[in-house]
C-alpha positions as CSV (number, residue, x, y, z in Angstrom):
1,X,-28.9,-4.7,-25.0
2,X,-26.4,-3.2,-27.6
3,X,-23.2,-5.0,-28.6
4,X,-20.1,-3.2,-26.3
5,X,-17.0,-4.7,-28.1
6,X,-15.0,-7.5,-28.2
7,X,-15.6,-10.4,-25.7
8,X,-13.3,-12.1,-23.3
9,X,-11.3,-13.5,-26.5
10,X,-10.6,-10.7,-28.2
11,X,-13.0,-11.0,-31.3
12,X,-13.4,-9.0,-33.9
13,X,-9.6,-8.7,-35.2
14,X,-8.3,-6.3,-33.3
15,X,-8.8,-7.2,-29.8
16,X,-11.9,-4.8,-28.8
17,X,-10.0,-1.9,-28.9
18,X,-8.5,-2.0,-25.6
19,X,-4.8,-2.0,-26.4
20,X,-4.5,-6.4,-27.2
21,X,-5.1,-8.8,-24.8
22,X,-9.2,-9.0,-25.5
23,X,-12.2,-7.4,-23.9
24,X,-12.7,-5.6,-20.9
25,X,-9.7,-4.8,-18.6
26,X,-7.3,-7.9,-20.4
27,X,-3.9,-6.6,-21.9
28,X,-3.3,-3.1,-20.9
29,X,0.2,-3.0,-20.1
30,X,0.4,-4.2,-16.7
31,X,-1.7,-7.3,-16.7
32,X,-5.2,-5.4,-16.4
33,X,-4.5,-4.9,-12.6
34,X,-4.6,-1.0,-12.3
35,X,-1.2,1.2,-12.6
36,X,2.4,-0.6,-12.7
37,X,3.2,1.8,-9.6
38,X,4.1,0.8,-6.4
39,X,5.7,-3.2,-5.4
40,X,9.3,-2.7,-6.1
41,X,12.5,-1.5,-4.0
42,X,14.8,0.0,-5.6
43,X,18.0,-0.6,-3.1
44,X,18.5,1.4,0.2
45,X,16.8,5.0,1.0
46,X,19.3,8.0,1.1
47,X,18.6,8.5,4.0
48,X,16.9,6.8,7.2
49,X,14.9,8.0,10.4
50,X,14.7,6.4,13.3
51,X,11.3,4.3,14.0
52,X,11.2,2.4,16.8
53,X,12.6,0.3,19.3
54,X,12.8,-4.4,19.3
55,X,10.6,-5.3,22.0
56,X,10.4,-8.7,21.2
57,X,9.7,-11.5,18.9
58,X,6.4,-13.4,18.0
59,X,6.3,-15.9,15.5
60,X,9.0,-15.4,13.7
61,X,8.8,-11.9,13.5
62,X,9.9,-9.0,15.5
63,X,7.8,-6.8,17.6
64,X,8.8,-2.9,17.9
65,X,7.7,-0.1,19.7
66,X,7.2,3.3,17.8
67,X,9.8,6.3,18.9
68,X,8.5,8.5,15.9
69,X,5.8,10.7,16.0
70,X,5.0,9.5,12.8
71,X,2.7,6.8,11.3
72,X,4.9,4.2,8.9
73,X,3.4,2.9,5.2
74,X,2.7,-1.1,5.1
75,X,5.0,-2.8,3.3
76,X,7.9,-0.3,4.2
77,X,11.6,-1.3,3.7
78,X,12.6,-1.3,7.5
79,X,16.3,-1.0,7.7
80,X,19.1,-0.9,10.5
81,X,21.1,2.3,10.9
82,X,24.1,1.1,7.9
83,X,20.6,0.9,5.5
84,X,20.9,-3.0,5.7
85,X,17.4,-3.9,5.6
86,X,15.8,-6.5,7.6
87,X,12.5,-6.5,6.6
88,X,8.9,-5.7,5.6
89,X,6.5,-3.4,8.0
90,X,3.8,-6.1,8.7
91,X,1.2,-5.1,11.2
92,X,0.2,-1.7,13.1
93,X,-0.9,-2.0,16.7
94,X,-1.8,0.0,19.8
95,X,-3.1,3.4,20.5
96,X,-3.0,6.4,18.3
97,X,-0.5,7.5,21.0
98,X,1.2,4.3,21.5
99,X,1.8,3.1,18.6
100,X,3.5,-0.4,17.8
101,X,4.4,-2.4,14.8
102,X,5.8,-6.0,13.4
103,X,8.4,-6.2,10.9
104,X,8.3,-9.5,8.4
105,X,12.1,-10.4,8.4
106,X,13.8,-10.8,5.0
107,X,15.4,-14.5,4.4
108,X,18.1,-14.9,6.4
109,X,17.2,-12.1,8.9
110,X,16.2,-14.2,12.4
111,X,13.7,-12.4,14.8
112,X,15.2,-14.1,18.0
113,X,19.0,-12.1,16.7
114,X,17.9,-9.2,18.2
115,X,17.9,-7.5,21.6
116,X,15.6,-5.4,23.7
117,X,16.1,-2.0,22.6
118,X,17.8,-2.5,19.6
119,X,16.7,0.2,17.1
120,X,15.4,0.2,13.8
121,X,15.1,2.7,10.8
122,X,13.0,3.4,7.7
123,X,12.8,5.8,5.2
124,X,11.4,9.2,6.0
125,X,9.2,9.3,2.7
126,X,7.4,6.2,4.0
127,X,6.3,8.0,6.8
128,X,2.8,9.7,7.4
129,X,2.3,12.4,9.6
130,X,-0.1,11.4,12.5
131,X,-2.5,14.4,11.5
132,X,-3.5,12.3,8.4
133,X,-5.5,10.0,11.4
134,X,-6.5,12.1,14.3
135,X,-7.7,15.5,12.5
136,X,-11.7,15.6,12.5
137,X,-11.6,19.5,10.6
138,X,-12.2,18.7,7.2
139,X,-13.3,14.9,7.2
140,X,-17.1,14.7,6.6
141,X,-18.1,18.0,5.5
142,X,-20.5,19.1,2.7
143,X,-18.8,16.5,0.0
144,X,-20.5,13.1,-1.0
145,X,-17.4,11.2,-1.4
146,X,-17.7,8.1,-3.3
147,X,-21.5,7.5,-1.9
148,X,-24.2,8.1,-3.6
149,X,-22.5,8.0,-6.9
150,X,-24.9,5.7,-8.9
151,X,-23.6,3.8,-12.3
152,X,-20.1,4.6,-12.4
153,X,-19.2,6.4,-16.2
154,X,-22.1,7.9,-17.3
155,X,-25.6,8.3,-16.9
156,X,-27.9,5.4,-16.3
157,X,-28.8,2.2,-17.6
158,X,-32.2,3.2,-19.8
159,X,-31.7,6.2,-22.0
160,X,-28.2,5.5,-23.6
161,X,-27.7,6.8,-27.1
162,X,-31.8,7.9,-28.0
């Protein structure tokens, strides 16, 4: 087994050469957990869509049914129509064509406040169109996709550097 670089405390001087922090996958900008994308609202959308419909509440958060005839992103901002926002988009549930969803309220935002049928809003670029799910044309076709694809970088194990 060949030496790789520094170990898990940094070593050598310099850190192993991956940017400070030590080793494999330690220090490279954003704590060594993949990009620094994604995780952070930046105030209310431009603009909002409508997305569904209160239903009810359950355990402290609210049930809704979908009006869109599109799919929402986990995690979205869900807002009222004056872009107040009220929560977090928590769960999908239901049938492809009956789609509903729970919405984690922000602190201060009460489940029980609202009424049957009151409506709620998100941001249209958090939407997905329902093709992504229910078109069977291209899926499975002649690609390998991430199966099969032995060893990650590289070739093998064995033959390395002879």
């Amino acid at each position: 087994m060949s030496f790789r670089g520094g170990g898990r405390g940094g070593g050598r001087g310099f850190s192993g050469g991956h940017g400070g922090g030590g080793g494999r996958g330690g220090g490279r900008g954003f704590g060594g957990r993949g990009g620094g994308r994604g995780g952070f609202e930046e105030g209310p959308p431009a603009t909002v869509v409508e997305l569904g419909t209160f239903m009810h509440a359950c355990e402290d958060e609210m049930v809704y049914k979908s009006t869109s005839d599109k799919v929402p992103y986990f995690n979205a901002g869900v807002y009222l129509e004056n872009k107040t926002k009220i929560g977090k988009l928590d769960e999908i549930l239901g049938a492809i064509n009956d789609v509903m969803f729970t919405v984690k309220p922000d602190s201060g935002v009460a489940a029980k406040s609202f009424k049957s049928g009151d409506k709620v809003y998100i941001s249209p670029d958090k939407l997905l169109p329902l093709s992504r799910f229910t078109d069977q044309g291209k899926s499975s076709g002649g690609g390998r996709g991430a199966a099969g694809g032995r060893g990650g970088r590289g070739g093998g194990r064995g033959a390395g550097g002879r």
